[in-house]
C-alpha positions as CSV (number, residue, x, y, z in Angstrom):
1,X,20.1,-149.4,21.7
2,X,18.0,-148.2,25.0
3,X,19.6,-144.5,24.5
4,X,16.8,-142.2,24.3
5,X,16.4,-139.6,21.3
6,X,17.9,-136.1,21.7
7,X,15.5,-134.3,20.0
8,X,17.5,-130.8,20.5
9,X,20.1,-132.6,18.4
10,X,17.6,-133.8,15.9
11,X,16.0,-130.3,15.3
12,X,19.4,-128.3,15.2
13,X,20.3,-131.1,12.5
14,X,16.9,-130.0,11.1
15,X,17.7,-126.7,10.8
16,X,21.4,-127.4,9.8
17,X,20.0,-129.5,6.9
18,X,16.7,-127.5,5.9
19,X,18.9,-124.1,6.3
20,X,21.2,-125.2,3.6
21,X,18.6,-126.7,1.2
22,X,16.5,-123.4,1.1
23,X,19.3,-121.4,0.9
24,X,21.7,-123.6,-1.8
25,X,18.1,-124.2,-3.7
26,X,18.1,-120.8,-5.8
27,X,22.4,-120.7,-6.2
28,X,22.2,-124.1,-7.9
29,X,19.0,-123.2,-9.8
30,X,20.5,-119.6,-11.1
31,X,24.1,-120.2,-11.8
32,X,24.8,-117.0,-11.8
33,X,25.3,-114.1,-8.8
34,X,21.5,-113.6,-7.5
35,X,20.4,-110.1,-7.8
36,X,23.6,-107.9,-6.8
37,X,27.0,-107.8,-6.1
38,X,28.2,-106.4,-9.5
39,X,29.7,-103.0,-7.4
40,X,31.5,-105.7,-5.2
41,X,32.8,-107.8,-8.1
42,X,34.1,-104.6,-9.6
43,X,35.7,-104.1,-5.8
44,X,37.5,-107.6,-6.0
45,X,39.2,-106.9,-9.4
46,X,40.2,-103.7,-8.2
47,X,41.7,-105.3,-5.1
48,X,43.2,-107.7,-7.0
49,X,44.8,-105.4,-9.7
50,X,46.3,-103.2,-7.0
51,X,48.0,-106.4,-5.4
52,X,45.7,-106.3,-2.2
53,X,46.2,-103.2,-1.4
54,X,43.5,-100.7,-0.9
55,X,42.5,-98.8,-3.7
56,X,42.0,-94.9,-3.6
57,X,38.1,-95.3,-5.7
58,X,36.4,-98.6,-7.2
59,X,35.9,-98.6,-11.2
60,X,32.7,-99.4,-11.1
61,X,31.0,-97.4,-13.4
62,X,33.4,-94.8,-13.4
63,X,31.7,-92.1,-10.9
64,X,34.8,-92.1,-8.2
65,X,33.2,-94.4,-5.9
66,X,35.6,-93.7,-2.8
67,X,36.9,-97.4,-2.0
68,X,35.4,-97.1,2.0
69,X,33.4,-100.2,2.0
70,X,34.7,-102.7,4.8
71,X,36.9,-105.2,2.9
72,X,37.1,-108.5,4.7
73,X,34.8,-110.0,2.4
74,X,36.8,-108.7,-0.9
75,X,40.0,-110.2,0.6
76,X,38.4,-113.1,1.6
77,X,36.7,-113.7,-2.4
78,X,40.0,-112.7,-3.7
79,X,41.8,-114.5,-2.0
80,X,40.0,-117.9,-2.8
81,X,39.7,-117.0,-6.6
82,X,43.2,-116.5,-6.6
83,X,44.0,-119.9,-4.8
84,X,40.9,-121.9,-6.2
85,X,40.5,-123.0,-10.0
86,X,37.3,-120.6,-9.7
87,X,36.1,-117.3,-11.2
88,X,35.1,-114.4,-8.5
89,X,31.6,-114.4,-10.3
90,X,31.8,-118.3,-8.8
91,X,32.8,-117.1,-5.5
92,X,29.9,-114.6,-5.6
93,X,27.6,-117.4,-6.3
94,X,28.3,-120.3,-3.6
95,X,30.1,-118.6,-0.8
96,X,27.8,-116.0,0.4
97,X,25.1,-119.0,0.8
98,X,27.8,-121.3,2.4
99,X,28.9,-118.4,5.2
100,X,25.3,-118.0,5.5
101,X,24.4,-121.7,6.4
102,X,27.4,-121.6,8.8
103,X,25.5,-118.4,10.7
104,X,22.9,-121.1,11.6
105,X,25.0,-122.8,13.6
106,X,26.6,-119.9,15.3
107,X,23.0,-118.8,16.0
108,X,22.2,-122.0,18.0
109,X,25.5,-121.1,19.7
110,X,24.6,-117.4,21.2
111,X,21.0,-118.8,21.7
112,X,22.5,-121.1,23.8
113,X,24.5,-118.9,25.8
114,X,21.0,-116.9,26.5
115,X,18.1,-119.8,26.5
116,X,17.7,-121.4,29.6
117,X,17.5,-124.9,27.8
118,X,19.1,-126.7,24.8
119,X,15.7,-127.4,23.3
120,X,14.8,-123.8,23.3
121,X,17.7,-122.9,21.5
122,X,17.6,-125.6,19.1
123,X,13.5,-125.1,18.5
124,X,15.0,-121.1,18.2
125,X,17.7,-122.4,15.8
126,X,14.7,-124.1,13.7
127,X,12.8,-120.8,13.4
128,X,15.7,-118.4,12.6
129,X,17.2,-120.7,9.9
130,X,13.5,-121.4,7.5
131,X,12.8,-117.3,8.3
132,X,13.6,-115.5,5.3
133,X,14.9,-112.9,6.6
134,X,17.6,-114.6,7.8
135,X,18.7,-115.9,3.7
136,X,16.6,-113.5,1.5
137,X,19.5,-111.0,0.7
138,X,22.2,-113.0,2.8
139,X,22.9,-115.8,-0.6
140,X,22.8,-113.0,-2.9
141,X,26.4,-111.9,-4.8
142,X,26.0,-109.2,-2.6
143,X,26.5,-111.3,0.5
144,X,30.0,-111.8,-0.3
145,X,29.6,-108.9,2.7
146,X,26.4,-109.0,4.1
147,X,27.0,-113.0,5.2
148,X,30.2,-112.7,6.7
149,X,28.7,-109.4,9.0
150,X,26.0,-111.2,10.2
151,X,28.5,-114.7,10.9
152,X,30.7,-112.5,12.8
153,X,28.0,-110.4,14.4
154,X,26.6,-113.8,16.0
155,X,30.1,-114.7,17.1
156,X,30.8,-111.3,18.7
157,X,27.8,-111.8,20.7
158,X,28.2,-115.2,21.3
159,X,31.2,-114.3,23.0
160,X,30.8,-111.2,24.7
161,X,27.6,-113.2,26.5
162,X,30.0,-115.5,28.1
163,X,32.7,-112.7,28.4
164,X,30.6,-110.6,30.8
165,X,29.5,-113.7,32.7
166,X,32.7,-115.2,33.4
167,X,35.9,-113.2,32.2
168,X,38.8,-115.2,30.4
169,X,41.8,-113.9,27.8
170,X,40.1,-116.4,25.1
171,X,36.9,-115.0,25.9
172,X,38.7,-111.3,25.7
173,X,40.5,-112.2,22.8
174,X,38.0,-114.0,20.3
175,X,35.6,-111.0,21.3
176,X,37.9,-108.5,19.8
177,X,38.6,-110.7,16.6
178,X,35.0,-111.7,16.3
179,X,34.0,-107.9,16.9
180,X,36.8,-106.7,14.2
181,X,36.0,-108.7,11.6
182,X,32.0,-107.5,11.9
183,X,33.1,-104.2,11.5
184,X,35.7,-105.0,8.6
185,X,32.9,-107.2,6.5
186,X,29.6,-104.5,6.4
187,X,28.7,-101.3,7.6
188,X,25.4,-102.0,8.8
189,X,26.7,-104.8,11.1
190,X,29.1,-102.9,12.7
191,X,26.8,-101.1,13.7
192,X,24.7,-103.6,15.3
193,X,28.3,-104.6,16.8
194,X,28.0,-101.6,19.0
195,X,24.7,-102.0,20.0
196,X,24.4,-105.6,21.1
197,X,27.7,-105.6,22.6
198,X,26.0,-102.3,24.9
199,X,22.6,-104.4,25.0
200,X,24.6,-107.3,26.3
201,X,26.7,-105.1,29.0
202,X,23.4,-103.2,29.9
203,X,22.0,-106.6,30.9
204,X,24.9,-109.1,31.3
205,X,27.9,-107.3,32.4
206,X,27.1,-104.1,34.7
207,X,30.2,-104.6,37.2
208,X,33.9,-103.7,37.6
209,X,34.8,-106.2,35.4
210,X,32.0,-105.8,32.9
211,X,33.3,-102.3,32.3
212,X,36.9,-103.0,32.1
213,X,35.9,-106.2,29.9
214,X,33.9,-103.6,27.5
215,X,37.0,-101.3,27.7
216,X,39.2,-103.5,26.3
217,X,37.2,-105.1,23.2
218,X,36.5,-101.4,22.6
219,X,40.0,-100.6,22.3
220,X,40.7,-104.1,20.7
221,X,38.8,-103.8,17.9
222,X,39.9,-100.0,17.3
223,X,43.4,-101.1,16.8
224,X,42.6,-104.1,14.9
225,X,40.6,-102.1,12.3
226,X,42.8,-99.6,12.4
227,X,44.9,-100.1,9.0
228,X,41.4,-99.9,7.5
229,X,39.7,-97.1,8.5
230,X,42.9,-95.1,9.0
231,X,43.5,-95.6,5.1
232,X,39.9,-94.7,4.8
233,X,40.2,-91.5,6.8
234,X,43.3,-90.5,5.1
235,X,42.3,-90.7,1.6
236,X,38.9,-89.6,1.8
237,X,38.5,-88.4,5.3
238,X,35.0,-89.6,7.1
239,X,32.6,-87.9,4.1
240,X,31.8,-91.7,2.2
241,X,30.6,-93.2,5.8
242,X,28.9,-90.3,6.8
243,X,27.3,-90.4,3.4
244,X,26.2,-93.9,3.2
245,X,24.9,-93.7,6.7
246,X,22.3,-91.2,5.4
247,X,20.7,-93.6,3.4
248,X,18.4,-95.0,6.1
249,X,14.7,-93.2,6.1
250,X,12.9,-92.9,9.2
251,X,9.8,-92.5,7.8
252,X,5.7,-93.6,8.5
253,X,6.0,-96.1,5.4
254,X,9.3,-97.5,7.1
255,X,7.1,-98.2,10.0
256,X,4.1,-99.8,8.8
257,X,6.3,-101.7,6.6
258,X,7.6,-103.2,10.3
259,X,3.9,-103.6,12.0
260,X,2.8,-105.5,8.8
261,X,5.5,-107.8,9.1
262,X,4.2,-108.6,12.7
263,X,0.9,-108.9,11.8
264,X,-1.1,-111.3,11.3
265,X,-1.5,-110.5,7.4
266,X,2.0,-111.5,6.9
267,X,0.3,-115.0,6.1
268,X,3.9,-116.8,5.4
269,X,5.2,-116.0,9.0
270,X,2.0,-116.4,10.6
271,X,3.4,-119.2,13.1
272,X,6.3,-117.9,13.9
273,X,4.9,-115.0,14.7
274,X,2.3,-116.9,17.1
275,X,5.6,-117.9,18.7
276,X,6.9,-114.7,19.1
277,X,4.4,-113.1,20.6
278,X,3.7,-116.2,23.7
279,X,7.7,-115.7,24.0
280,X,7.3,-112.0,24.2
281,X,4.4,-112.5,26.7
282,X,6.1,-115.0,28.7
283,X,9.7,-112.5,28.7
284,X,7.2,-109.4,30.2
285,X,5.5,-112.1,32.6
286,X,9.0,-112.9,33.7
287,X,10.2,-109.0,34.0
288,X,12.8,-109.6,31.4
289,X,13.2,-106.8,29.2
290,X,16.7,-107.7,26.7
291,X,15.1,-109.2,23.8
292,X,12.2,-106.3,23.6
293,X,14.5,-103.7,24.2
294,X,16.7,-104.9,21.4
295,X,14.2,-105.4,18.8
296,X,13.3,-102.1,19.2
297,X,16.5,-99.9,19.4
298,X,17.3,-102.7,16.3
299,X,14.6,-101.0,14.1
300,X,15.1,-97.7,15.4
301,X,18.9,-97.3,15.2
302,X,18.5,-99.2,11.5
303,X,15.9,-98.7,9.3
304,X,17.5,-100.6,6.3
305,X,18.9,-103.7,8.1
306,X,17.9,-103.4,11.6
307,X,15.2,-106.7,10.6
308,X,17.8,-109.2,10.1
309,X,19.4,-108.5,13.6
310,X,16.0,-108.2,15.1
311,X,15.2,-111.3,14.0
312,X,18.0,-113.4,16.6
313,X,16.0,-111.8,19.4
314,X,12.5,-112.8,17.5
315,X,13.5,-116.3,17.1
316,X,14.9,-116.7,20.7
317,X,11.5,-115.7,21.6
318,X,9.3,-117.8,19.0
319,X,11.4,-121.1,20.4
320,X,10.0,-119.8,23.8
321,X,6.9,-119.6,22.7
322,X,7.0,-122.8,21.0
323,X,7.9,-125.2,23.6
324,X,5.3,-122.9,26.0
325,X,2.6,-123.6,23.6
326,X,3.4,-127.1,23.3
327,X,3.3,-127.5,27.0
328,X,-0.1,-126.0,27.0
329,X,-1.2,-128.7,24.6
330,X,0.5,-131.2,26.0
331,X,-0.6,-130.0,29.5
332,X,3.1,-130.6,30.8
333,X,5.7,-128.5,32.7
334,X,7.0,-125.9,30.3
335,X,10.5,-125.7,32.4
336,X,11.0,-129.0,31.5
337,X,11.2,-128.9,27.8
338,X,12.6,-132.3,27.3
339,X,9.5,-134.1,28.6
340,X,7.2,-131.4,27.1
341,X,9.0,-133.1,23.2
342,X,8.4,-136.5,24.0
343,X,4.5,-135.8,24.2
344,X,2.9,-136.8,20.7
345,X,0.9,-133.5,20.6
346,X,3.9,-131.6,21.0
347,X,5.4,-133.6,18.3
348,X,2.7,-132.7,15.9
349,X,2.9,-129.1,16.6
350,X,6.5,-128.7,16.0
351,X,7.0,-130.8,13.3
352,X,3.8,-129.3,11.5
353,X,5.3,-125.9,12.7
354,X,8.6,-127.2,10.7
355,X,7.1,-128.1,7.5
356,X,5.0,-124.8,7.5
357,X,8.5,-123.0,7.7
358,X,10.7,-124.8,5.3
359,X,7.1,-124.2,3.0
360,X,7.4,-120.6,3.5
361,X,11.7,-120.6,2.6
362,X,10.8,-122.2,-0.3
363,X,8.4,-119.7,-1.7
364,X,10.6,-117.1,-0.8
365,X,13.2,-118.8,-2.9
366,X,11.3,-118.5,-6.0
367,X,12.0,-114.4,-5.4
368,X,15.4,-115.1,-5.8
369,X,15.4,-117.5,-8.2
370,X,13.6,-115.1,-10.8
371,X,16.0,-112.4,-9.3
372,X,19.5,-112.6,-11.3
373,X,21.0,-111.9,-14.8
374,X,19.8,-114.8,-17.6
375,X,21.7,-116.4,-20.4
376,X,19.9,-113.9,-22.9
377,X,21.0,-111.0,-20.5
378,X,24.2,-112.0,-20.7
379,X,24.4,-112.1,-25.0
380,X,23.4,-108.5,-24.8
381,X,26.2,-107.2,-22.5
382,X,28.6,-109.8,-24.4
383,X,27.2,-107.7,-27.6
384,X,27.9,-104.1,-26.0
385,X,31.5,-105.5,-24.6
386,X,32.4,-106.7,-28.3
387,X,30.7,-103.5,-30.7
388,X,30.8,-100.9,-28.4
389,X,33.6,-98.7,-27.3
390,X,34.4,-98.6,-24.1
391,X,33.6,-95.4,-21.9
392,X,30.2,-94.6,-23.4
393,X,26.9,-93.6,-21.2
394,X,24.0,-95.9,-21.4
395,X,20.4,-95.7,-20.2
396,X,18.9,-98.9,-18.8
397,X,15.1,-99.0,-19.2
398,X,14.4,-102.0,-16.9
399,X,11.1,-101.3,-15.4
400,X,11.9,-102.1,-11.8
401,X,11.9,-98.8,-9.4
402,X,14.4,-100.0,-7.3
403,X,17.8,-100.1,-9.0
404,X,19.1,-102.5,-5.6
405,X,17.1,-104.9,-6.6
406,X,17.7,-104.8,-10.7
407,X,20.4,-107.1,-11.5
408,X,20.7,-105.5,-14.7
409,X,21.3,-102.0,-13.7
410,X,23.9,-103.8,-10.9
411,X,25.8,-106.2,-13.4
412,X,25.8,-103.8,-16.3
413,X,28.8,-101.4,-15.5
414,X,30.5,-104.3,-13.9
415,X,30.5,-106.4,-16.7
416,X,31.3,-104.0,-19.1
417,X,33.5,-101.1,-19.5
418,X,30.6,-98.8,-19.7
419,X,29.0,-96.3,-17.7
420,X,25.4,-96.5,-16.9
421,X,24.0,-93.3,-15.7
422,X,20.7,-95.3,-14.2
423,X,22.9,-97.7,-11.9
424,X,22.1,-96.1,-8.1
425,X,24.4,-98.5,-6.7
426,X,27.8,-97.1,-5.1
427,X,26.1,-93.3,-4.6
428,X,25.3,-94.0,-1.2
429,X,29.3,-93.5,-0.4
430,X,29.5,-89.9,-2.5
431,X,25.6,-88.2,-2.9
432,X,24.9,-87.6,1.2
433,X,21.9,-86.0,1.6
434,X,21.6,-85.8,-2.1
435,X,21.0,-89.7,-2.5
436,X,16.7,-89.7,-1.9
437,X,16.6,-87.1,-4.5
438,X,18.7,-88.9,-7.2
439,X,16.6,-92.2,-6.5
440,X,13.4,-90.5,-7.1
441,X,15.0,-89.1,-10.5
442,X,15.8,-93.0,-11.4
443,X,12.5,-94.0,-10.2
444,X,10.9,-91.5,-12.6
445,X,13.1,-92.3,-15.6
446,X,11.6,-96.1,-15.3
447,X,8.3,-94.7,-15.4
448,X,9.0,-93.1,-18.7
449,X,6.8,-94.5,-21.7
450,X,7.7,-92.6,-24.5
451,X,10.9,-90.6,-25.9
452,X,9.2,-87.5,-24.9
453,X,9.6,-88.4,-21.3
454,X,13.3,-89.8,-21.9
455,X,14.5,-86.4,-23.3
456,X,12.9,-84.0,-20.9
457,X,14.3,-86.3,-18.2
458,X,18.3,-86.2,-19.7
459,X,17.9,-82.4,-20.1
460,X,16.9,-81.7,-16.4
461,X,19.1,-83.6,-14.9
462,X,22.3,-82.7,-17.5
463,X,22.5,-86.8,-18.3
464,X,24.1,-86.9,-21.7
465,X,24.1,-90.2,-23.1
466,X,25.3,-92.3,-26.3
467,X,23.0,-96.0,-26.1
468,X,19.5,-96.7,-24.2
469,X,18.4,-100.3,-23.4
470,X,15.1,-101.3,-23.0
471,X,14.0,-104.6,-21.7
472,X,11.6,-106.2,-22.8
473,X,8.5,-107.7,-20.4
474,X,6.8,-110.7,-20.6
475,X,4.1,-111.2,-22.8
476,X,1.9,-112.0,-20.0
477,X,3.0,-108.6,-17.6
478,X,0.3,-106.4,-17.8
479,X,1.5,-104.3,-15.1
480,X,2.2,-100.2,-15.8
481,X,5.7,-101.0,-16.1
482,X,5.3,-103.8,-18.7
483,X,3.0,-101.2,-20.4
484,X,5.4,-98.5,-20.3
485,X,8.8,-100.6,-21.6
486,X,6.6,-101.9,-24.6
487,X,5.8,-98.4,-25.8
488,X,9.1,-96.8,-25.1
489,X,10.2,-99.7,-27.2
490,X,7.8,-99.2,-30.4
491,X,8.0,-95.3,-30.0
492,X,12.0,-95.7,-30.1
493,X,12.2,-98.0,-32.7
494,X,9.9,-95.5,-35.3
495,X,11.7,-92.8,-34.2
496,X,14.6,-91.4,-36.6
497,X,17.0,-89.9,-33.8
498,X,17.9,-93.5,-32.5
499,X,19.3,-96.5,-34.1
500,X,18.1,-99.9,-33.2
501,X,21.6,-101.8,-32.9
502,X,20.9,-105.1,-31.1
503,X,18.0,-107.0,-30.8
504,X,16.8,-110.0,-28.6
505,X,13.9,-111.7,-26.9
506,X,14.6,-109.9,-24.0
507,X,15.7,-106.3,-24.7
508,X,16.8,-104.1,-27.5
509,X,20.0,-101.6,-27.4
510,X,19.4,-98.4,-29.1
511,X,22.1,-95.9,-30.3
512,X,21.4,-92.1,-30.4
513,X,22.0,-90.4,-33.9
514,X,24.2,-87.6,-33.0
């Protein structure tokens, strides 16, 4: 009854608990995949089909997609449809948030391993778990890969911290599984493999044994993901990785983008980013240089997913900077962050600093909660899958500019046995340098307002097609796209070359009068 409160336990169960509400909030709410993941639920039912083993090319919309993409999370979602009373669309739904919530954990772990405190690690656990970036497009359907590379990534470098401080063969060992699996689950965080196992080395592990230890998970995780990228290599040689790696622009806009998200106007991250910034003073005011040096060569390296990995080192340094402002209200000793918690200012500041973040998840949930395919979305492809044969070319007018982030240009041509020639998704593996180009051709087709538009677009860029689909806005969207999908719509239905075969609340399917 006398035993004093661990608050380092209290606040990891804080994140633990808080993590998985903001994160299971907009799965339960949707019931259906949130924004993406139709490419990968294509990739499953392929794998499936060819009794688990590789594929030559996906079916998804039936362009060749070379079937490169890491598979450890398609085996995984196969596998448990295929054991479970549960549909992959299911699995696509609750297990990319569930492997998500479990990186939380083995955040705390590696933060631990690098923190000089328990506190830290846990305030740093706190932080990384209500950030967004650490859920935003983890829980979607298509995190049935992004989760698991990020879950493994944190292992790997969980134990390749310890592995370079004190060598064992478990430490050796569960480095080269954690390491393989990263690399088997995404492409991005196999990258980030290499370079925070060589941050960790650079800083961690420059001796005889540090370079024999890097050696030998080098060579582990080669010959371990070796069935893989061997069957890769030999089908399709390196062309579909060396394609999809092009898809990264280093550009000014990239870059700003980056400065405004650690700036103050970024009003939602506001005080973790006060956090960061003491942590990052205190790290150059100690002459250590690891988490600056990996935030940086994280963006650089990465332009598309180099935030999410550069957020672990961010939040290591906002629980820094936490318990170091704390101490300076509190006016206590910052090296002892135990007795720094048990002041009532401190209290305040962190639990204030708590509810602020879970505040800002939970508006960032309502992005993903208006993010994924409706009931009334679902009628329409049920429509096309029942009165329309199967191999025909569609054009989805959606309004959205970015077809990643368009459920309905992603679930379309997995849901159907259609091909939609406005679905980007799966070109990264076969366009190479070509890719930017084709984008800004889809991002000019959603622009179109009128059939004038539509036409001249097909005929430059040789798109025959048989159906188009426009969606219809919101009454209340005023924006130029909701502009532009209301006239294409009244324009298309006057007009005698097209055929208005289905129609709905929420978008009407027109058929070309050949």
């Amino acid at each position: 009854m006398n035993r004093k409160l661990d608050w380092s336990l209290l606040f990891l169960f804080a994140a633990l608990l808080f993590g998985a509400v903001v994160r299971f909030e907009p799965v339960i709410s949707n019931g259906f995949p949130l924004n993406d993941g139709g490419m990968f639920y294509a990739m499953i039912r392929d794998l499936q089909a060819n009794h688990y083993i590789l594929p030559q090319f996906t079916t998804y919309n039936f362009v060749d997609i070379p079937f490169a993409y890491p598979p450890l999370g398609f085996y995984i979602a196969a596998a448990f449809s295929s054991l479970l009373p549960v549909s992959e669309l299911q699995i696509l739904l609750w297990l990319p948030a569930l492997v998500n919530t479990l990186a939380i954990f083995a955040f705390y772990k590696l933060a631990g391993q690098i923190l000089p405190s328990r506190m830290s690690a846990s305030l740093a656990t706190l932080a990384y778990a209500l950030s967004s970036r650490a859920f935003l497009w983890q829980v979607m359907g298509g995190g049935i890969t992004r989760a698991f590379g990020m879950l493994f990534l944190i292992l790997m470098l969980w134990q390749a911290v310890q592995l370079f401080r004190e060598y064992t063969l478990k430490r050796l060992a569960l480095t080269i599984l954690f390491g393989a699996c990263t690399v088997m689950s995404h492409p991005q965080t196999a990258l980030h493999a290499v370079l925070g196992g060589a941050m960790i080395f650079l800083f961690y592990g420059q001796n005889k044994r540090g370079v024999i230890s890097s050696l030998l998970v080098g060579a582990g995780v080669l010959l371990l993901t070796a069935p893989w990228w061997a069957t890769v290599f030999l089908q399709h040689g390196f062309e579909p990785l060396l394609s999809a790696g092009q898809t990264s622009r280093r550009t000014l806009e990239f870059y700003l983008i980056v400065l405004n998200l650690h700036s103050p106007t970024n009003i939602l991250a506001l005080p973790f980013l006060i956090f960061f910034y003491i942590g990052l003073w205190l790290s150059f005011k100690r002459r250590e240089f690891f988490f600056i040096t990996w935030i940086v060569l994280a963006y650089l390296i990465d332009t598309r997913g180099g935030d999410g990995v550069a957020l672990l080192a961010e939040s290591m340094l906002a629980g820094t900077g936490l318990i170091q402002l704390s101490a300076w209200i509190s006016r206590s000793d910052s090296d002892q962050p135990e007795g720094v918690v048990m002041k009532r200012a401190s209290q305040i500041l962190i639990f204030g600093s708590a509810f602020y973040f879970l505040l800002a998840a939970s508006i960032s949930d309502f992005q993903l909660i208006n993010t994924s395919l409706k009931p009334e979305d679902i009628k329409m492809i049920d429509w096309v899958n029942l009165n329309v044969d199967d191999g025909k070319t569609f054009l989805l007018s959606t309004g959205r500019e970015f077809s990643m982030s368009d459920p309905m240009q992603e679930w379309f041509p997995a849901l159907t046995k259609q091909h939609s020639a406005t679905t980007l998704q799966g070109l990264e593996w076969t366009l190479s340098d070509k890719f930017f180009p084709w984008y800004e051709q889809l991002v000019s087709f959603q622009h179109c307002a009128d059939l004038d538009c539509v036409t001249s677009w097909s005929a430059a860029n040789g798109v025959d097609y048989d159906y188009l689909i426009v969606l219809i806005p919101l009454k209340d969207d005023e924006s130029e796209f909701g502009k532009s999908l209301r006239s294409l719509a009244l324009l298309t239905r006057a007009s005698d070359s097209y055929a208005l075969v289905y129609e709905s609340k929420t978008a009407l399917v027109f058929e070309v009068e050949k």
